[in-house]
N, C-alpha and C positions, 0 to 999 in steps of 0.2 A: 217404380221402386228405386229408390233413390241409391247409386251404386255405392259409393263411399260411407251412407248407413249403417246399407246392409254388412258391408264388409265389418265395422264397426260392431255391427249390434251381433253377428253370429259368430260367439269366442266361443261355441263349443258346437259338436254335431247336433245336438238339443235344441240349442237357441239359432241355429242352421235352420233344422227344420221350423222352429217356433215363426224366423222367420218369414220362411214358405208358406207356411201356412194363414200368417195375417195378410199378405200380399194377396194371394189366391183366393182368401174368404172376399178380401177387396173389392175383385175384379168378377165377383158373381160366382164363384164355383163354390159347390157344396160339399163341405167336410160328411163324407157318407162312412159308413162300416164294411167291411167286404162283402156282409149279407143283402147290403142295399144297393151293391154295383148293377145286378141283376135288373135292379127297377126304374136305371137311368132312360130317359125316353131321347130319341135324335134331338140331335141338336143343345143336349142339355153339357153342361161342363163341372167336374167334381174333381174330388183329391182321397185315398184314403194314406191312412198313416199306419205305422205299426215302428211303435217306440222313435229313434232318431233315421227314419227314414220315410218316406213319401212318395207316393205316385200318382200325376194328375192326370186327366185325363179328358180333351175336350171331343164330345161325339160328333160325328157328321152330322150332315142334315139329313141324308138316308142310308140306316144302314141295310147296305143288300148287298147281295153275293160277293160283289166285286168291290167292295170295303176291303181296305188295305190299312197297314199303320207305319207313322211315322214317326220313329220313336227315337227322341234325344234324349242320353244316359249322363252323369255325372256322381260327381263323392261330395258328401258335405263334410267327411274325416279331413284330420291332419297331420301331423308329425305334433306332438307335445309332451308334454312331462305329465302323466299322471299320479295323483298322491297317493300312496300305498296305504291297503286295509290297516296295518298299524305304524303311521308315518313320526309318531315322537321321536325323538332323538334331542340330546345337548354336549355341548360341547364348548368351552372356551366362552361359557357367560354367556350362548346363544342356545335359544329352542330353536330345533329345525326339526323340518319336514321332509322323510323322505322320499324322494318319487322314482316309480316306474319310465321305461319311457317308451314312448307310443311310435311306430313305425320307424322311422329313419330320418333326425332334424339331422341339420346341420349341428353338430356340439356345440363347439364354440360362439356361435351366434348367441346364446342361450345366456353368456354370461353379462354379468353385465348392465343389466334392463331392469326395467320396471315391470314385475309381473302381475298381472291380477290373474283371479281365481274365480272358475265355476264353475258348474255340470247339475247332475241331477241328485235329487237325496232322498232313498227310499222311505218311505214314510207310512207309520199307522195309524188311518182317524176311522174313529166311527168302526173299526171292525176288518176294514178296508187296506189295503197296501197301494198306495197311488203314488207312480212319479211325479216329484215336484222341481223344476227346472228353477234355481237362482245364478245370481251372479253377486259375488263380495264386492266390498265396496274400499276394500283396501290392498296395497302395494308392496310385493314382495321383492326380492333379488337374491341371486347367486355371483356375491361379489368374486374375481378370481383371484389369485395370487400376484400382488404387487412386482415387478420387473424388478425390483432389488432383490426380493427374494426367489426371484427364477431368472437366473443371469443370461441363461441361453433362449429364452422364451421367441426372442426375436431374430433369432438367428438358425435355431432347430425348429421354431415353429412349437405352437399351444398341443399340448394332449390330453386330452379330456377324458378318465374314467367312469363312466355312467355312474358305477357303483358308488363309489366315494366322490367324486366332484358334482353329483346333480342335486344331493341334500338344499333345501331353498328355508333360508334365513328368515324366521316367523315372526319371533320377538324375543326381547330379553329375558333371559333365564329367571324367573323369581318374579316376574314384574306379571303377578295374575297366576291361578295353581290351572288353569283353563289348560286342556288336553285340544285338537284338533276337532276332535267329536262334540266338544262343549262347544265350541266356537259354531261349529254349526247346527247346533241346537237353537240355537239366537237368532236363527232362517225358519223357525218354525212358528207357527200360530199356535193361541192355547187348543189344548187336545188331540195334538200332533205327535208322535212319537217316535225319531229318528229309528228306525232298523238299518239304513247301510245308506254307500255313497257312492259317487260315481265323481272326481275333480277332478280339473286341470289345472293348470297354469297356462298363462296364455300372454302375448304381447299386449301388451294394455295404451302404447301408442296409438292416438288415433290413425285411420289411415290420413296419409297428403298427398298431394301434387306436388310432381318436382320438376326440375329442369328451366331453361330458361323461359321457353315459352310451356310452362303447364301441362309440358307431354306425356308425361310418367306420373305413375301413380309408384306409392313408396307403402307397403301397409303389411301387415302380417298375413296369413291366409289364404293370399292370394291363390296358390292350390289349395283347394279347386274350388273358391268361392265364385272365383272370376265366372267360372263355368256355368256354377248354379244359378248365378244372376242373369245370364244372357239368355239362358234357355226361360229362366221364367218369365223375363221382358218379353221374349218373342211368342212363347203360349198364349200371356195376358192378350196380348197386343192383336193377334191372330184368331179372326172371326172360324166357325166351323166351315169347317170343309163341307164340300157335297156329298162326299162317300167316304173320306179317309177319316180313320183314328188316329188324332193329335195328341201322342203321349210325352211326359216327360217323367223321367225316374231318377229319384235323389237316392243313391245308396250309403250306407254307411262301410265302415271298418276297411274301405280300399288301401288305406295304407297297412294294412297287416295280413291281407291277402282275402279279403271278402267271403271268406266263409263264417258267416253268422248269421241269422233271421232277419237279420237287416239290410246286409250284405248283397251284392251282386250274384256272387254262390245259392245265395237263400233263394226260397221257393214265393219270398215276396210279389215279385213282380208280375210272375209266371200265373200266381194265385189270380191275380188281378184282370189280366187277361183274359185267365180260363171262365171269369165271373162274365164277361160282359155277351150279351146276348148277342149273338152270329148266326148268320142263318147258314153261313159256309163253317167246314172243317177250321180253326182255329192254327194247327200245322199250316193247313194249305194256305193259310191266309197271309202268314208269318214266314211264310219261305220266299214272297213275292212281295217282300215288306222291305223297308228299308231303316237303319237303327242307325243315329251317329253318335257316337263312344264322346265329348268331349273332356279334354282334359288338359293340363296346360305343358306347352313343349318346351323343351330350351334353345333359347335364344341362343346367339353368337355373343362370348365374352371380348369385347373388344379387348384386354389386356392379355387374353389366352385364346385365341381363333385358333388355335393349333389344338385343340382340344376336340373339333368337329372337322366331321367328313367335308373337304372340301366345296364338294359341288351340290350339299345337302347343307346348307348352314345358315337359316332362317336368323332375320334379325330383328329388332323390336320396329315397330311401326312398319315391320312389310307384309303384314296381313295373317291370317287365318294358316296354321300351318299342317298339312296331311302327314302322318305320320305312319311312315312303314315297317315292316322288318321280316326278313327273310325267314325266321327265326319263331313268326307269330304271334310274339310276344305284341304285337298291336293287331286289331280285327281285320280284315279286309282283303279285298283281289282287287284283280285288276279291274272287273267290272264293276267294283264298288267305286275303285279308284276316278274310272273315268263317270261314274256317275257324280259323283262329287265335283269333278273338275268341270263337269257341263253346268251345276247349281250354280258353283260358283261365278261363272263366265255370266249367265242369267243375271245373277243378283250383283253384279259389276263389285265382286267380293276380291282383293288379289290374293291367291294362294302362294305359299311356300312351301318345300319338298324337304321332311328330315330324316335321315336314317343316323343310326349310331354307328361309327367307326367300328371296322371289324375288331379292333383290339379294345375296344373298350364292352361292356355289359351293358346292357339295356334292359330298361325296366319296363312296367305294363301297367296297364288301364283296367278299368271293367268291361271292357269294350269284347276283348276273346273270350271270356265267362260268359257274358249273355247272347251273345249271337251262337255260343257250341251251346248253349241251354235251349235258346228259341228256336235255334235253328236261321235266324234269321241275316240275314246278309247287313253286313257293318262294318263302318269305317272308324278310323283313330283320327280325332284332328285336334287342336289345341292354339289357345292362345300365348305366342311364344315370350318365354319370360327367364330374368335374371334372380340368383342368388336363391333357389329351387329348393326348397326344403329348409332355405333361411329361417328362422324367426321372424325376419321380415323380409319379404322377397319383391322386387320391378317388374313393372309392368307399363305398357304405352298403351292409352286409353284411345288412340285409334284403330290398334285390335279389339279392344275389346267392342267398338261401336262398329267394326267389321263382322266381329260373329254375329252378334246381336241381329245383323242384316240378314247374314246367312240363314240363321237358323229360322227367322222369319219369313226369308223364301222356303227354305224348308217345309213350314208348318202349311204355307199356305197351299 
């Protein structure tokens, strides 16, 4: 799967999993229902879905008692602007839109860009309500206020109102009587009948490579797409085991704290598990399992290293980073820890050690919801990166061909 695509093609959790799911039908595995998990025989490999999340799963070749699983976690969510159930508004000879906003972007990144627009649109054909995932095919922006008219801008620094500054400039006022809801009506086939919507707005720059030798990659999404991409290279790529369960689990809504059916909180993945035929306890099995949380860490700002714990401050292109915290806000002990640091030595992966600054807050992963759900022992690791919750955020595409290894030894 081609990584710069993928990054490309999945501008909403939807077309994340849409992704997922043509890559994984690619490589042999069968889009089954959760009532069909049940009938998977060894050695066979499937996926099932439930709205914008995903769970694959390739079987050993025998499952007996001492079948274990290994299971890599990740988000296909992001920080974004979503458009509000009634987003009209005008203003100064312009129609706008206005939007919600989804987790924690960076604000200011947001101005500025070329946005495109997409998500899913509830829809009734035939009697039926079926999600229907699009993507527009036209460019929006949230222009900001010119320097002459904000004289300190550069000297107090941008402040951004969600409320009043994230409105996103549609078209000229009077130029077509088209409401938001008609515009998307124009996504439908005959006998289609919009009932509701689900949009975003999204960085519509292709992802690049930057730097002088092609080291970095420069793309929007990169949380936590990076993630999603490495763990399913290394699924695809990775024949069954003899006895272990090769999981990977794509959750949605991480950035607003995973409580939803999709979510890491939800009873998705659990469901999943509970379906697959074991001849041992499923607890028992999952207490001597192993689960890695991936998600992406932050790098060391070269123009603000004062920012990160000294002796903890992973930088781009030095590998794969473990991520701890006293605090728990990431999954793991120490026996998880040194189990990881042993993989890692194995698969000639090099590791980095992060913790956050005791004065600073630290954020979290899915990684501590699902191991206090499964009970299962689990670590936080990530590939480390700049400009974190940007619009468009950095990354060194020798992490990411680091994890990718990893989690390959992992699976195997």
């Amino acid at each position: 799967m081609d990584f710069f695509g993928f990054l490309n093609d999945s501008v909403t959790p939807c077309h994340t999993v849409k992704s997922l799911h043509e890559a994984f039908g690619r490589a042999g595995f069968k889009s089954v229902g959760i009532d069909d998990v049940s009938k998977m025989a060894p050695g066979e490999s499937f996926f099932v879905e439930r709205g914008s999340a995903l769970v694959a799963v390739r079987m050993p070749k025998k499952n007996g008692a001492e079948s274990r699983f290994k299971l890599a976690l990740a988000h296909v969510d992001f920080p974004a602007l979503k458009v509000a159930p009634n987003p009209d508004k005008n203003a100064a000879g312009v129609q706008k839109l206005h939007t919600e906003v989804y987790g924690s972007p960076l604000y200011t990144s947001w101005l500025d860009r070329d946005l495109g627009y997409a998500g899913i649109l509830a829809v009734k054909k035939e009697g039926s309500i079926v999600a229907k995932p699009f993507r527009g095919k036209k460019l929006f922006r949230i222009p900001q206020l010119a320097v002459h008219l904000n004289r300190g801008v550069n000297q107090d620094g941008l402040k951004v109102n969600p409320q009043t500054d994230f409105d996103v400039l549609w078209k000229a006022a009077g130029c077509g009587s088209q409401n938001f809801r008609d515009a998307l009506a124009q996504e439908l086939a005959p006998g289609e009948e919009l009932l509701d919507f689900d949009v975003q707005f999204f960085d519509a720059q292709p992802a690049n490579a930057g730097g002088m030798n092609d080291e970095w990659v420069y793309s929007g999404r990169i949380d936590n797409l990076t993630s999603c991409h490495a763990i399913a290279e290394a699924l695809i790529a990775t024949e069954a085991c003899e006895k272990d369960f090769a999981v990977a689990a794509f959750f949605n809504n991480e950035e607003v704290g995973s409580l939803s059916r999709t979510g890491a909180g939800g009873n998705f993945l659990k469901a999943v598990l509970e379906s697959i035929p074991l001849p041992s306890n499923l607890s028992a099995a999952l207490s001597d399992s192993f689960a890695l949380s991936i998600d992406v860490a932050h790098a060391t700002h070269p123009n603000s290293p004062e920012k990160h714990e000294p002796n903890h401050a992973p930088v781009l292109g030095g590998g794969v980073v473990l991520k701890t915290n006293s605090q728990n806000r990431y999954a793991g002990d120490v026996l998880g820890s040194a189990r990881l640091r042993d993989l890692c030595a194995r698969a000639e992966v090099p590791l980095q050690d992060f913790v956050m600054r005791n004065d600073m807050a630290c954020g979290s992963t899915v990684g501590p919801t699902v191991s206090a759900m499964l009970g299962i022992p689990t670590v936080d690791i990530g590939e480390p990166i700049l400009s974190m919750h940007s619009i468009r955020e950095m990354m060194a595409i020798k992490d990411h061909e680091s994890m990718i290894r990893l989690v390959s030894a992992f699976f195997c």
